[in-house]
N, C-alpha and C positions, 0 to 999 in steps of 0.2 A: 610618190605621194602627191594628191593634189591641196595645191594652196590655196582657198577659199579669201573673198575678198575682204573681211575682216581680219586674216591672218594665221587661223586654224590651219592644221593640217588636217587630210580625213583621208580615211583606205590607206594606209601606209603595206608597203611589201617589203621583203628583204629575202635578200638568200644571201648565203657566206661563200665566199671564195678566198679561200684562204692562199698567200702566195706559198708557194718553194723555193727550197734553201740546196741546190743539187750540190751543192760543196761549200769549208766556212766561207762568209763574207757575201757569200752570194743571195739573192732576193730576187726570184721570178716571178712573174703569173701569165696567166694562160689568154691571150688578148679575144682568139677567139669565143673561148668560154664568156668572157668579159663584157663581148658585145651580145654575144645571146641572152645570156641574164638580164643584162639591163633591157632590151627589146620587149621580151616575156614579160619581165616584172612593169613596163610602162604600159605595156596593153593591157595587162589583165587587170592592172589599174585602172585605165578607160573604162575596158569592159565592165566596171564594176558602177565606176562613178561620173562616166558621161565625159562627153565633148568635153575641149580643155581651150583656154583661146590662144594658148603657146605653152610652150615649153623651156626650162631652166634646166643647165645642166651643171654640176659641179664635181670635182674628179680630184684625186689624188693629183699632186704637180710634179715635173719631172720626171715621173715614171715614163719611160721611152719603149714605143713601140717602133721597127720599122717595117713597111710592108711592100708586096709587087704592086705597082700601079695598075698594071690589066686584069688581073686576077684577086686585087684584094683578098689576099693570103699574108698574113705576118711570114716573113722570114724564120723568124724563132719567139722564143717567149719573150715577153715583153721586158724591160729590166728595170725594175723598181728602184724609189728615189731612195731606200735603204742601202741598196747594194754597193758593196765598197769595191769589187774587182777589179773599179781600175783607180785607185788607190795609188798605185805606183805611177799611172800616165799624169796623173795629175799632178804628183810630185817633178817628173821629167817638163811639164809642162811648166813647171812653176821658177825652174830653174831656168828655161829660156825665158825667161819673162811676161808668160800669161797666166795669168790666176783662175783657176778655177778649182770647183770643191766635188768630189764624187758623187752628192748629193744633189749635182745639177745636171742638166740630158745631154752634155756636150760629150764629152767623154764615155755616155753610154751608146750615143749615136756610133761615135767614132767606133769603139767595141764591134758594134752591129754590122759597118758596114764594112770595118776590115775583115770580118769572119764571114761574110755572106754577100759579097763584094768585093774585092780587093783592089779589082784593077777600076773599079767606078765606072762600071761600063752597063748596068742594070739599070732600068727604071722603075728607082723606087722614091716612097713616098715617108718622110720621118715625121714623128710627131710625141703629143704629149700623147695623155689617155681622153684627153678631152679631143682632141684629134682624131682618134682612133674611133671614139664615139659616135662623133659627129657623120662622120665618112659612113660608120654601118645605119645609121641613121637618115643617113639622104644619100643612100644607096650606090655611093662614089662619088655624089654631083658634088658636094664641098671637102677640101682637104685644106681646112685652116685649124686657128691656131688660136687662142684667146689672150688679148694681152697679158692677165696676170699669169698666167702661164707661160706664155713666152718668155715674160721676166727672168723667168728661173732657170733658162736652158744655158743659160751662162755664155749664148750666143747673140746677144742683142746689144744697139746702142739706143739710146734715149736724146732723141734733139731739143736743142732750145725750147721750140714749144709743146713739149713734152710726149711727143710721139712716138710709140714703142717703134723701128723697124733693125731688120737683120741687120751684123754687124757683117761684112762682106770677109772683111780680111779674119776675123775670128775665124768665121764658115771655114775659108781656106785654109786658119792652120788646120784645124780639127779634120780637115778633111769632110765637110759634108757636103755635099753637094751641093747646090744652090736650086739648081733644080727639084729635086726632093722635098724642099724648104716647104711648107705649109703657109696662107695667106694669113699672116696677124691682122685679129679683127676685134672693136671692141668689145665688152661682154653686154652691153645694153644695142639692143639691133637684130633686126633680123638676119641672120646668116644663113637661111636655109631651110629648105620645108625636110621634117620628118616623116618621109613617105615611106617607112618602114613600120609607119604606127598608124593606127585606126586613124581615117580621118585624115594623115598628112598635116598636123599643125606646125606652125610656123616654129622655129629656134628661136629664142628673142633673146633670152639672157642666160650669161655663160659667166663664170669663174672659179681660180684652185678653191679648193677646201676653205681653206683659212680664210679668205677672202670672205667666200662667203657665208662663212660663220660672224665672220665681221660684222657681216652687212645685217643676217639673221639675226643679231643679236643688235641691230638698230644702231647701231656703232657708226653712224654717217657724218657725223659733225670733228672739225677738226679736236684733237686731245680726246676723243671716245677713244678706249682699248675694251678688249675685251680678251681673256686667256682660254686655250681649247684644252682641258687635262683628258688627254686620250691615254692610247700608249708612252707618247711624251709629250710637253707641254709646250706650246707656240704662243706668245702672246702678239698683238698686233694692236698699234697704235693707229689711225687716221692723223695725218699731219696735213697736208693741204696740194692746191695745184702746182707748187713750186716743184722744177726738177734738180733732183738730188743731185750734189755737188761731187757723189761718188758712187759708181756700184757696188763698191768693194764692203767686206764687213769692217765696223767702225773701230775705233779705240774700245768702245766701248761693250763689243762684242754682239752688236744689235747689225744690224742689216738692213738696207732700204727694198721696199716692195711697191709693187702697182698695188694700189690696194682697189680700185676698178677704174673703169676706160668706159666713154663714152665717144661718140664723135666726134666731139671737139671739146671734148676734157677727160684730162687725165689724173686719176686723184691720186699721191704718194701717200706712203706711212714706209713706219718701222716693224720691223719683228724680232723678235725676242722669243728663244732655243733652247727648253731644256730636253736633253737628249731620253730621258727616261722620268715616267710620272706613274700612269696608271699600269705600264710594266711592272712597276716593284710589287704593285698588290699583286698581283697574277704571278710573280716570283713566290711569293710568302702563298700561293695556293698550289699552283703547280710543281713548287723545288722542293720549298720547306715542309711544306704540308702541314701549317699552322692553320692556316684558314680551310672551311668547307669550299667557300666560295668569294669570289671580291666583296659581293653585297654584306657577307660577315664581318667583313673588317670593321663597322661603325659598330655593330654589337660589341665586341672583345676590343678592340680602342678603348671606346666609351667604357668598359668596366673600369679601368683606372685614373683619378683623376690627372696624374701627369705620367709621363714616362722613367719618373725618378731620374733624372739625370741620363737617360741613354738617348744618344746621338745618335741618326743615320743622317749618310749622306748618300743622296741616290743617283750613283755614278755606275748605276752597271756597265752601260756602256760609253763612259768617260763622262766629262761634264760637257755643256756646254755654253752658253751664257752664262755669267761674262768674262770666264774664263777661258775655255776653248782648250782643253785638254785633252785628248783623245786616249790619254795614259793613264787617269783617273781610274780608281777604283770605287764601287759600294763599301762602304764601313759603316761600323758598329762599332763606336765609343760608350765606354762608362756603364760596361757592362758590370752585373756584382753575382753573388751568388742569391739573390734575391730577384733578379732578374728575371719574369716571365712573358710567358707569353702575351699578353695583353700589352704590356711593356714595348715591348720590339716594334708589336704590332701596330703602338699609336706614336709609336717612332718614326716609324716610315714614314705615316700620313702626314706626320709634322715635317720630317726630312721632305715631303715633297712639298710642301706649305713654304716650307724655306726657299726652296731654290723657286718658287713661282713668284716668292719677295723678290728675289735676285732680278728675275724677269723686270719688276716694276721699277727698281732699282735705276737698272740698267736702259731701258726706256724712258725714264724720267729725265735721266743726264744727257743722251744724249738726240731726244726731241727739245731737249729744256725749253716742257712745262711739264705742270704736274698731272698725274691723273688721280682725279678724286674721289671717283668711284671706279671697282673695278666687275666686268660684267665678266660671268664663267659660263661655259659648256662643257658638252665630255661625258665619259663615262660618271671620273668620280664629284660633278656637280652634286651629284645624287649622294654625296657620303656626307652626312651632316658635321661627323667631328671635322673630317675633313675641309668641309666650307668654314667651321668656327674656326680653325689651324691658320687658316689664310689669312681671315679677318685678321687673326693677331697677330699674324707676323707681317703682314702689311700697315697694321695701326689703319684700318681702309675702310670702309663700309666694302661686300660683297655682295654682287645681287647674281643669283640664278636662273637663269635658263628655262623658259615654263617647258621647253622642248631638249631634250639632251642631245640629240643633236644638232646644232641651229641651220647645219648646214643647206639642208634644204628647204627652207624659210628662207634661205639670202638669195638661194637660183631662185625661188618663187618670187619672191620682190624683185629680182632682177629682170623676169620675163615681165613684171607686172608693167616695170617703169617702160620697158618699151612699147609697151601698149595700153600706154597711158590711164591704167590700172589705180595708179599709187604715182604720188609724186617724192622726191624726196623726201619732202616735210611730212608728210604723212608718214611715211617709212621711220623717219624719227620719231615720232610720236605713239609709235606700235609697239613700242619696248614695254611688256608687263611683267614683272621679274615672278619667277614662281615664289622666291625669300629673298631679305633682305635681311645680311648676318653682319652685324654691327662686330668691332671687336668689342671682346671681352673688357671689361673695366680692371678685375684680377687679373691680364695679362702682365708677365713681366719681361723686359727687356732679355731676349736671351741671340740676339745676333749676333753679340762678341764671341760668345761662346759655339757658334754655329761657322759663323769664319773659320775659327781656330781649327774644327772637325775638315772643314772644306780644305786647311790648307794641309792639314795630314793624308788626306784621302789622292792629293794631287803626285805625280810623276812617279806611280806604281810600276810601270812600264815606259820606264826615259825614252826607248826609242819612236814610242807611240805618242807622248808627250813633245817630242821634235819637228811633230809634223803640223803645219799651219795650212790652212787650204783660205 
């Protein structure tokens, strides 16, 4: 898509590449495929809507590709930040005393290059998908790495004055090579010309997903969050240049993040993990076969004014902020014989309204301050009961997303600042919400009641429940 200097997007392209699941637990995609897509779909962008004065890129985080350095050939499929297979290493890992979570590329590197490597004797190249990007993108000449992405590979240290670089002795347990290692670079800057696209414009701004939905949704002032309801929900707070006193996830079950990188500033925040949101409506179309489609869900909600009393708690795949259960199940309380369909259905949305409270919750205590409005993207932005559910179960104003995905609105503001486009303050001041959903005034207190369902829902699977990452 290109970002226009008022802030519009125009021309937008998409193709779907759906990952693989070649056995449970597992989450592949196809890196090759990955980089032709995205090539096609930026050219034929050009080609449609002209010269561009650089380029943003923003990418799924942690997903790990590893490739040959001469031949720029991936090894094998890439292995996405869902994939649990090594699950177990990280357990073994945690018992010698290094932390880390499946959900981060140390561990899937490791994977990569015991299976396709062993003796470390290859020259090869590790990375995110921002990485892998980049490299098809400036034709092998860059093989780096973006701070907020780097963040996440659960191989980095952060100095005093707050400078993402590799953690050496990490590298060494995990076994990655050092050489392999990709150049951490921040996301505002030029990093590289994309001589793979018409024209060859400059890289200027780079960040994960979340990041820069952050930024996309103007989120640049410290205490801005804003929440993404995809397949599951991330919220992310802005906190300041201070560096965090830990990497580790908190008491509190929130986590610290680069939330972007300049050259000589590095800004933190929080994030806040609910493991399943816009999943469950795609559960209740594709399992249940209640819904035609996601978008029906606000029809058949909306027929009834409350849920009568029925509970969901949306733990398909366990919970996770601020509890961190991996044993948690989906429940459905307070079911009756009067119970229908529309029931369940604006159950869920509330069940996922609930735990994006959680989210707020949970960020709140521990950034301690408050956040007073909260901004949303995502699929279910777009579901109105949905956004009124939040409202009340945050007590919050909510304000929407005029774009549902904001994501590439934050690489576009990203490239912009580096080329002196936009300056911050402007970038703040670009926030035009598509709605602003006040809570309800009839809203009643129903979080006691919402706990109680959370704490039934939890240690369904004790041994799964055991595990801390």
């Amino acid at each position: 898509v290109i970002v226009r200097p008022d802030g519009t997007l125009d021309g937008e392209r998409r193709a779907a590449n759906a990952p693989t699941s070649p056995f449970v637990g597992a989450v592949e995609f196809d890196p090759i495929k990955t980089a032709r897509l995205a090539v096609e779909l930026a050219n034929a962008t050009l080609a449609a809507g002209g010269a561009v004065r650089g380029v943003g890129l923003t990418t799924q985080r942690a997903s790990t590709v590893v490739w040959d350095r001469a031949t720029g050939v991936p090894v094998a499929n890439g292995i996405g930040w869902q994939d649990l297979r090594t699950a177990g290493m990280c357990v073994m890992a945690g018992a010698m005393g290094t932390d880390i979570s499946p959900n981060q590329s140390a561990t899937k590197a490791q994977f990569l290059f015991d299976s396709y490597d062993p003796d470390r004797t290859r020259d090869l190249c590790f990375g995110t998908v921002d990485s892998w990007i980049i490299w098809t993108l400036t034709n092998g000449a860059a093989h780096v790495i973006e701070a907020t992405n780097a963040a996440v590979t659960g191989l980095i240290d952060i100095t005093d004055d707050g400078r993402i670089i590799w953690d050496e002795a990490r590298c060494e347990f995990f076994r990655i090579p050092t050489s392999s290692l990709p150049t951490i670079v921040a996301g505002v800057g030029t990093v590289g010309h994309a001589t793979a696209l018409s024209g060859a414009p400059p890289i200027l701004g780079l960040a994960g997903d979340q990041q820069s939905s952050l930024i996309g949704q103007s989120c640049v002032q410290p205490g801005d969050a804003k929440i993404t309801f995809g397949t599951g929900a991330m919220l992310d707070i802005v906190l300041g240049p201070e560096r965090p006193s830990a990497l580790a996830r908190s008491a509190g079950g929130t986590f610290p993040i680069v939330a972007w990188a300049e050259e000589h500033r590095t800004m933190f925040g929080l994030e806040a993990i609910a493991l399943s949101a816009g999943s469950c409506v795609g559960w209740l179309v594709d399992d249940m076969g209640l819904l035609g489609s996601p978008a029906a869900s606000a029809d058949v909600a909306g027929s009834c004014a409350t849920s009568n009393g029925v509970v969901f708690v949306p733990a398909l795949l366990g919970l996770g902020t601020p509890v961190w259960d991996y044993g948690a199940r989906g429940t459905l309380l307070g079911l009756t014989r009067g119970t229908g369909r529309a029931e369940i259905v604006r159950a869920v949305l509330e069940g996922v309204a609930m735990s994006g409270a959680d989210l707020v919750d949970a960020a709140e205590a521990d950034a301690k301050q408050p956040i007073t409005s909260l901004r949303i993207d995502g699929g279910m932005s777009a579901n109105p009961v949905f956004v009124q559910a939040l409202a009340d179960a945050t007590a919050r104003p909510v304000e929407t997303s005029p774009v549902v995905e904001a994501t590439a609105l934050g690489a576009g503001y990203l490239a912009g600042l580096a080329d002196n486009a936009w300056t911050w303050a402007d970038v703040a001041t670009m926030w035009r919400p598509a709605t602003v959903v006040n809570p309800s005034p009839a809203a009643t207190d129903v979080r006691a009641r919402w706990n109680d369902a959370v704490r039934r829902s939890r240690e369904w699977h004790p041994d799964l429940s055991a595990l801390t990452f």
